[in-house]
C-alpha positions as CSV (number, residue, x, y, z in Angstrom):
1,X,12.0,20.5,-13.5
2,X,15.7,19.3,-13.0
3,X,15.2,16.2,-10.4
4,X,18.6,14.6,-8.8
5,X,17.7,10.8,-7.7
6,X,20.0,9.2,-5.3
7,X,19.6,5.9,-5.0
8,X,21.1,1.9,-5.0
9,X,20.5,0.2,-8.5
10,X,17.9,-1.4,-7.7
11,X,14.7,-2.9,-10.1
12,X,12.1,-1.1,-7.9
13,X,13.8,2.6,-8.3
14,X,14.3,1.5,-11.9
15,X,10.2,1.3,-12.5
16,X,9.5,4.7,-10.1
17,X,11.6,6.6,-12.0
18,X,10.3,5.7,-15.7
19,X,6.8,6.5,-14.7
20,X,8.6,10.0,-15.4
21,X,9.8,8.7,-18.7
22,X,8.1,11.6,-21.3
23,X,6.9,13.8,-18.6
24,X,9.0,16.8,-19.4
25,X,11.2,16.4,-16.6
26,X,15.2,16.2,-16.6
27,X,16.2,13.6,-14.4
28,X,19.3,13.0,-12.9
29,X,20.4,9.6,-11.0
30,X,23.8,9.6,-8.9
31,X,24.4,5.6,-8.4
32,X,25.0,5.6,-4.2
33,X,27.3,2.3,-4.6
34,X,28.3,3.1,-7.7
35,X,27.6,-0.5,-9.0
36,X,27.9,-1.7,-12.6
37,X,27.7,-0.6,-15.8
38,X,25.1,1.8,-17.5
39,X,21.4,0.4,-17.0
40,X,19.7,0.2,-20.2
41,X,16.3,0.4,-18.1
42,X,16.5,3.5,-17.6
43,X,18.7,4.7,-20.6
44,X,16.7,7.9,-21.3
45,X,17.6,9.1,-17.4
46,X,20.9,10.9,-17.2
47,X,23.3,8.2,-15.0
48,X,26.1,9.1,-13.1
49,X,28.3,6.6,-12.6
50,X,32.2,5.6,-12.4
51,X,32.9,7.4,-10.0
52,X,34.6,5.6,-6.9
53,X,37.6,5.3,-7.9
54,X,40.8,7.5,-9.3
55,X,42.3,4.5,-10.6
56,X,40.9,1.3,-12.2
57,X,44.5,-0.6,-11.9
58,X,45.3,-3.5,-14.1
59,X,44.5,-6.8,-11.9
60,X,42.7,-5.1,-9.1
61,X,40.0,-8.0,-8.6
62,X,43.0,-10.0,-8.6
63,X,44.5,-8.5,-5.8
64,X,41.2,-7.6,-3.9
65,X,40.8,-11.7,-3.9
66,X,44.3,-12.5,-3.0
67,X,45.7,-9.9,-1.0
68,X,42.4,-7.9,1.0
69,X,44.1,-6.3,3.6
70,X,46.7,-4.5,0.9
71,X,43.9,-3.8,-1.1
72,X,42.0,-2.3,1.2
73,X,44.9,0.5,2.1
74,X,45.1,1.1,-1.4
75,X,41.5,1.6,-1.5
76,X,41.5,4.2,1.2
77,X,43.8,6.6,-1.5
78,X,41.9,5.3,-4.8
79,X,38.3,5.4,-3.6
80,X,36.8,8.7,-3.7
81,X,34.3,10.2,-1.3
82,X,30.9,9.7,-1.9
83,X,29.7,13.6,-0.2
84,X,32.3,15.0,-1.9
85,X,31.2,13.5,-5.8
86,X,27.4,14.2,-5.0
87,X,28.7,17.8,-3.8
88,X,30.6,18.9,-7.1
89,X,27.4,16.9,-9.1
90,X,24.9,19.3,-7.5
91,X,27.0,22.4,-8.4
92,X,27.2,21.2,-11.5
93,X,23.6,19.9,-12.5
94,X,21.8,22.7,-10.0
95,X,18.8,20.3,-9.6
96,X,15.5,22.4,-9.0
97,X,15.1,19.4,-6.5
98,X,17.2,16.1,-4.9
99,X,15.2,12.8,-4.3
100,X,16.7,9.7,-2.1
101,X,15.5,6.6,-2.1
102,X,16.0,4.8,1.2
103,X,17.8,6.2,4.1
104,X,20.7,4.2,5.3
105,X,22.1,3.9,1.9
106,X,21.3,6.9,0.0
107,X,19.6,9.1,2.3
108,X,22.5,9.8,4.9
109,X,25.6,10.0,3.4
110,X,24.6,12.8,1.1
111,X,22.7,14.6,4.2
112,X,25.7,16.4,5.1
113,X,26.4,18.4,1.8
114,X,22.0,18.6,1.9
115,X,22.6,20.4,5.3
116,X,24.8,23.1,3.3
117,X,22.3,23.4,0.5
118,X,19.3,23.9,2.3
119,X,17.9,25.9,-0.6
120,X,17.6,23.1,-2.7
121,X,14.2,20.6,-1.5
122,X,14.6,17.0,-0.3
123,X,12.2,14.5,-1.2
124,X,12.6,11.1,0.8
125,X,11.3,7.8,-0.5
126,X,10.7,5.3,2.5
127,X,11.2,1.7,1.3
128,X,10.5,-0.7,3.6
129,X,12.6,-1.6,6.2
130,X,13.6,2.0,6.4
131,X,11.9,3.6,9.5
132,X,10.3,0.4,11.2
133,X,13.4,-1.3,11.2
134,X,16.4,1.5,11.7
135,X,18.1,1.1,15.1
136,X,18.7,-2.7,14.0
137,X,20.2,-1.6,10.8
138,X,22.8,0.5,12.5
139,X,21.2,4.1,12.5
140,X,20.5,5.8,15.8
141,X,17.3,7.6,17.1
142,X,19.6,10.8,16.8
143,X,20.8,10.5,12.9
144,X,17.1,9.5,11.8
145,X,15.9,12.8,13.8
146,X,19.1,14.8,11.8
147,X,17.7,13.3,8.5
148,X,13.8,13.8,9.0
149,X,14.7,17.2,9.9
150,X,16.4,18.0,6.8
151,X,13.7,16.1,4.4
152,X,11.2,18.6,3.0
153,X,9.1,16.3,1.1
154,X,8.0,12.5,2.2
155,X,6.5,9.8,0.4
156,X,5.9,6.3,2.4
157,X,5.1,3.1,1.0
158,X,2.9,2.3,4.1
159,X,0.7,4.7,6.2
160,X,3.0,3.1,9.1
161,X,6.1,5.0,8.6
162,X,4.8,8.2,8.1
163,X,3.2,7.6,11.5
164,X,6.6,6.7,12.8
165,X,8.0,9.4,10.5
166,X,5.9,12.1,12.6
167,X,7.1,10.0,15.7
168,X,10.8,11.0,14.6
169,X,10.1,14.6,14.3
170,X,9.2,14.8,10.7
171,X,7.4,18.3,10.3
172,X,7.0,18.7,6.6
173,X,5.1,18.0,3.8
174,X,4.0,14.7,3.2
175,X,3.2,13.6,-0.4
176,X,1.4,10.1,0.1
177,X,1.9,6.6,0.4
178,X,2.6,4.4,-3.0
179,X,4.2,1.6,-3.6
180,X,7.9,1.7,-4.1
181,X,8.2,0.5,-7.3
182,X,5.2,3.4,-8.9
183,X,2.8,0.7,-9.6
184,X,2.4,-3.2,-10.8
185,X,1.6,-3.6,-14.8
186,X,-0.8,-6.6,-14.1
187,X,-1.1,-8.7,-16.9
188,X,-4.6,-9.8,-16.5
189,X,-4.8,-12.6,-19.0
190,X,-2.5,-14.3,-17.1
191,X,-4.5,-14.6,-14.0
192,X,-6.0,-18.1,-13.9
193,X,-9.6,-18.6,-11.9
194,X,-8.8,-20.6,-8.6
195,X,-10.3,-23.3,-9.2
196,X,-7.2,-24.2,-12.1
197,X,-4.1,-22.8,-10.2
198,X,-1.8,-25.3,-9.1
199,X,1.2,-23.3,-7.4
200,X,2.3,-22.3,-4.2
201,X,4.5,-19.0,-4.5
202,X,7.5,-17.8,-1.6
203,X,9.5,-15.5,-1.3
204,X,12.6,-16.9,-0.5
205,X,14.6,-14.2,1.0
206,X,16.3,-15.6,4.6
207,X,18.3,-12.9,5.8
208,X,18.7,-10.4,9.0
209,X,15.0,-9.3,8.1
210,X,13.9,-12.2,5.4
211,X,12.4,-15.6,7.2
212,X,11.8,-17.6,4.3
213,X,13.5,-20.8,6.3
214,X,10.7,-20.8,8.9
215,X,7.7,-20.9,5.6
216,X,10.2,-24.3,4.3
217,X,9.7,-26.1,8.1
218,X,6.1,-25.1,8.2
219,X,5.7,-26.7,4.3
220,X,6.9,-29.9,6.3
221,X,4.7,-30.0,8.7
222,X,1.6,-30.0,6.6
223,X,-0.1,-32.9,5.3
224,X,1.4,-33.8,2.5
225,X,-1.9,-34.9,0.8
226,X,-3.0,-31.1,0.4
227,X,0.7,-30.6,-0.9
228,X,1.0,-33.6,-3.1
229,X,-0.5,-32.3,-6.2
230,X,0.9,-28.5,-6.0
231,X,4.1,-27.8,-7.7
232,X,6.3,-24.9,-5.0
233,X,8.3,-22.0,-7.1
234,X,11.0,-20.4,-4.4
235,X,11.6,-17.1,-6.2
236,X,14.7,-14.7,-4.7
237,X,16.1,-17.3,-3.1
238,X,18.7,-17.3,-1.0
239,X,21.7,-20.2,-0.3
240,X,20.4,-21.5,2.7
241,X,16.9,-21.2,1.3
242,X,18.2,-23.4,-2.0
243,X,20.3,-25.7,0.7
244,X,17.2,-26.2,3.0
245,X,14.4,-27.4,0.2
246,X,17.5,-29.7,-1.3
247,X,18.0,-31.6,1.6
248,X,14.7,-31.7,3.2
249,X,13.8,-35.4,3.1
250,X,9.7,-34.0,3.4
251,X,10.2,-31.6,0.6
252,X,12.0,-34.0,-2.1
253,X,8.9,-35.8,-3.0
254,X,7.3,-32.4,-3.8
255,X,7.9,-30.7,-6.8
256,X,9.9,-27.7,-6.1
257,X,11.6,-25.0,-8.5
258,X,13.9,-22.7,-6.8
259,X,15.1,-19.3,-8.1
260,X,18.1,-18.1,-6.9
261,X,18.2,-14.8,-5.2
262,X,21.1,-13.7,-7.6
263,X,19.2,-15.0,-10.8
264,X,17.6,-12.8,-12.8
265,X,13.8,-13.2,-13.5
266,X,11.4,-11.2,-15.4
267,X,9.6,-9.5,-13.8
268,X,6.7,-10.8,-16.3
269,X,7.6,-14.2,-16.1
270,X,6.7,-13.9,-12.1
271,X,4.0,-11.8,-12.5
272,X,2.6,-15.0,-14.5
273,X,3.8,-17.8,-11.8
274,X,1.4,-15.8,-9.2
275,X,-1.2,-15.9,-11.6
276,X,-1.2,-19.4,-11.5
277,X,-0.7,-19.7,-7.7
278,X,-2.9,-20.4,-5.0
279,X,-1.2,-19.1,-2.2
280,X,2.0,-16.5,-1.8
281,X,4.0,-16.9,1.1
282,X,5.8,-13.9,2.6
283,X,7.6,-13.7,6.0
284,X,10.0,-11.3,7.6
285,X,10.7,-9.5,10.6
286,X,10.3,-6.3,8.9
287,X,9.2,-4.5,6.2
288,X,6.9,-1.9,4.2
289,X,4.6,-2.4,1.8
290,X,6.1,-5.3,-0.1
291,X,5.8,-4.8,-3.7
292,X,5.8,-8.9,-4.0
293,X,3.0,-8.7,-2.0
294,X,1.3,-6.5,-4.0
295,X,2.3,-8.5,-7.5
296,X,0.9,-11.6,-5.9
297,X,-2.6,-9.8,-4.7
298,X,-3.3,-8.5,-8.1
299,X,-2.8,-11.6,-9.8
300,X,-5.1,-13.2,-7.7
301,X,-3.0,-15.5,-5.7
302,X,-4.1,-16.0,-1.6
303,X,-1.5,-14.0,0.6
304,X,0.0,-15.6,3.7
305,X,1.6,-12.4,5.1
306,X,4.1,-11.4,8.4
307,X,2.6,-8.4,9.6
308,X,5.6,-6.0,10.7
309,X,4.8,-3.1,12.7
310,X,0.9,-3.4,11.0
311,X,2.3,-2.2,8.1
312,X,0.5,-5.2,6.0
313,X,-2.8,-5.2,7.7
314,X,-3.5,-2.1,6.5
315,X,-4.7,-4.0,3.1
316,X,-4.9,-7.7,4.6
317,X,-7.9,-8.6,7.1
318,X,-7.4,-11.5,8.7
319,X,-9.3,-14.4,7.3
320,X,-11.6,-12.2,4.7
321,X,-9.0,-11.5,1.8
322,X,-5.9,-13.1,3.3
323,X,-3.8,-14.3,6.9
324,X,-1.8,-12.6,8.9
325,X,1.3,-14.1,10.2
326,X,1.1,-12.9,13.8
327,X,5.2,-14.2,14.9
328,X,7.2,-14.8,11.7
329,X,9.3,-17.3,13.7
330,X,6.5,-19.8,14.6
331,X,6.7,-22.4,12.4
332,X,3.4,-24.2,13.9
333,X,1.4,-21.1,13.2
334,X,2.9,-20.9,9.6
335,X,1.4,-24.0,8.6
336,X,-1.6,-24.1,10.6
337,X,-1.9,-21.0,7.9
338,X,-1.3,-23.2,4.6
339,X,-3.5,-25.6,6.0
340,X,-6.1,-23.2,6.8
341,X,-6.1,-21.7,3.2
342,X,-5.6,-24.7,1.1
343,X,-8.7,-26.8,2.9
344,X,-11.1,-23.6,2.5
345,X,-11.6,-22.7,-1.2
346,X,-14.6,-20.5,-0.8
347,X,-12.2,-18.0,1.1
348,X,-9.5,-18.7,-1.5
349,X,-11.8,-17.7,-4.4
350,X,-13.7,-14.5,-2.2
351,X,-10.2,-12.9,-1.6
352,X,-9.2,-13.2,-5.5
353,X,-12.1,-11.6,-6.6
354,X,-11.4,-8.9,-3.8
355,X,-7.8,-8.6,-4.1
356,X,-7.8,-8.0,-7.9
357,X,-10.2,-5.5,-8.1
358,X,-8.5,-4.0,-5.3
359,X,-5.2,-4.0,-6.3
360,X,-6.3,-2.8,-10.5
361,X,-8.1,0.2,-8.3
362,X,-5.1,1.0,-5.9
363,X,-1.5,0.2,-7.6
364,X,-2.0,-0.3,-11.6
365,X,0.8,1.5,-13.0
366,X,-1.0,3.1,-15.2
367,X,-3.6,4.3,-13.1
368,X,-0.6,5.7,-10.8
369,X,1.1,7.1,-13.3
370,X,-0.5,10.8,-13.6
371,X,-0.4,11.3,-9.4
372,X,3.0,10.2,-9.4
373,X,3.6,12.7,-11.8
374,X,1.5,15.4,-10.6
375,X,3.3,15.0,-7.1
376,X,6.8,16.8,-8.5
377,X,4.3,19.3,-10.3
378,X,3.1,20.2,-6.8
379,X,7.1,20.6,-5.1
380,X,7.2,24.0,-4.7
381,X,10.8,25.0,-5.9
């Protein structure tokens, strides 16, 4: 089968798509944002990339920095039209099938040229945010109901959106929920019992949707004895994150490592820093499935989880293999959480047990690896 992705770069679509590395497939990926270079990832995919614009002009960052307003009506000539690139790419590869992943940035701007090939099936890949979150990102009711009606084929990474999918007139086939990225590769020597894990993991993401500021003002409001002796690894950080846990008077006698959200990690070296964690910390306004969420599970560390829509509940129960974050912005609740979890061990150690075997059963890449395959063998084309 000849499969056209269209998607942001983006680490998660990376790992999806080379769970159909040596499957016999052909893919295809048109870069949405068209944003740096060739991704060696992913080398054996067929990327299309470089083209935005006509012209690459000789000082052009130069006079994007110094002169913006000139640069943008130069732009408006030199840029070319997303629809109209993904249009000439699809007469030209003739994909036995397209695949988006996300809506707002990949989903509806090709969903015009879709419209004119309707002979051609539409997978959709719902990531997070996506659905749950939509009218706040800037799409109306009307152009998710346009979109959903065009999509032939859905795959969620919650059992939330496809509900709100259905609630948005989605009448097609849906293909399952998995998690966004096709599956964690937990390295399982690296998870440490809990009775020798000294870390407390966070996401660190502070953003529209991302309330990592609220988990650093809970952290000082809990007694610092239980804190004391635990070292605190801020991982996707963002500036006001970083600037927060720097000038925190509570939170400079703890000892803190912060990775910047721009920074590149391995995705193995974190997998290893939740293996030695006690708790992950996650809190947002919105989301799916987070696949962070999931990395942290599997490696055994205890997750302290917003709950957006329900979306996490549906593998957290509150006080058995994890907590619930019932209002992302109550910073009491928050810590009454790490409190909770870092005074009760036997829960700690019940929800790693749980969690891992869980998690090995549910989203081991290799495990998911032959159904994520076996879902383009069943695409009827």
């Amino acid at each position: 089968m000849k499969i056209l992705m269209v998607a942001i770069p983006n680490h998660h679509f990376f790992q999806w798509v080379n769970q159909l590395k040596d499957s016999g497939h052909d893919v295809f990926w048109f870069d949405s944002t068209d944003g740096g270079g060739i991704v060696e990832k992913i080398q054996w995919v067929h990327q299309i990339k470089g083209w935005k614009l006509r012209w690459d002009f000789p000082f052009r960052h130069f006079i994007k920095s110094r002169f913006p307003k000139g640069y943008s009506q130069i732009q408006k000539i030199n840029e070319r039209k997303l629809a109209e690139v993904f249009e000439k790419q699809l007469q030209q590869i003739k994909p036995d099938v397209v695949q988006c992943f996300e809506m707002q940035l990949a989903g509806i701007p090709i969903l015009e040229v879709m419209e004119e090939y309707s002979n051609i099936p539409l997978i959709y890949s719902s990531w997070g945010s996506d659905l749950f979150y939509h009218k706040e990102m800037g799409l109306s009711s009307q152009n998710v109901h346009r979109f959903l009606k065009r999509v032939d084929y859905l795959i969620t990474d919650c059992h939330r959106d496809y509900t709100l999918a259905l609630q948005n007139q989605f009448r097609n086939f849906f293909l399952g929920v998995y998690p966004g990225n096709g599956g964690i590769a937990y390295p399982k020597r690296e998870i440490l019992p809990w009775h020798k894990r000294n870390c407390i993991i966070i996401k660190g993401y502070d953003d529209e949707v991302g309330k990592a500021l609220e988990i650093g003002k809970a952290l000082e409001l809990v007694d610092p004895v239980l804190l004391s002796d635990k070292k605190i690894i801020v991982f996707s950080a963002d500036a006001v994150v970083k600037a927060f846990f720097k000038n925190s008077k509570k939170l400079q006698n703890y000892d803190v490592e912060i990775q910047p959200r721009n920074q590149f990690v391995p995705n193995e070296i974190l997998l290893k820093q939740m293996g030695q964690s006690i708790l992950y910390l996650g809190n947002s306004l919105s989301d799916g499935m987070p696949n962070s969420l999931l990395e942290a599970m599997g490696m055994g560390a205890f997750p302290i989880q917003s709950n957006p829509g329900g979306a996490t509940s549906e593998i957290i129960e509150h006080q058995k293999n994890g907590l619930l974050i019932a209002n992302p912005l109550d910073v009491t609740e928050i810590a009454h959480h790490i409190t909770t979890a870092l005074q009760h061990t036997a829960l700690r150690e019940k929800a790693q047990e749980y969690n891992v075997a869980f998690c090995n059963k549910n989203y081991d890449r290799a495990v998911l690896q032959s159904q994520i395959v076996h879902l383009y063998d069943s695409i009827t084309v």
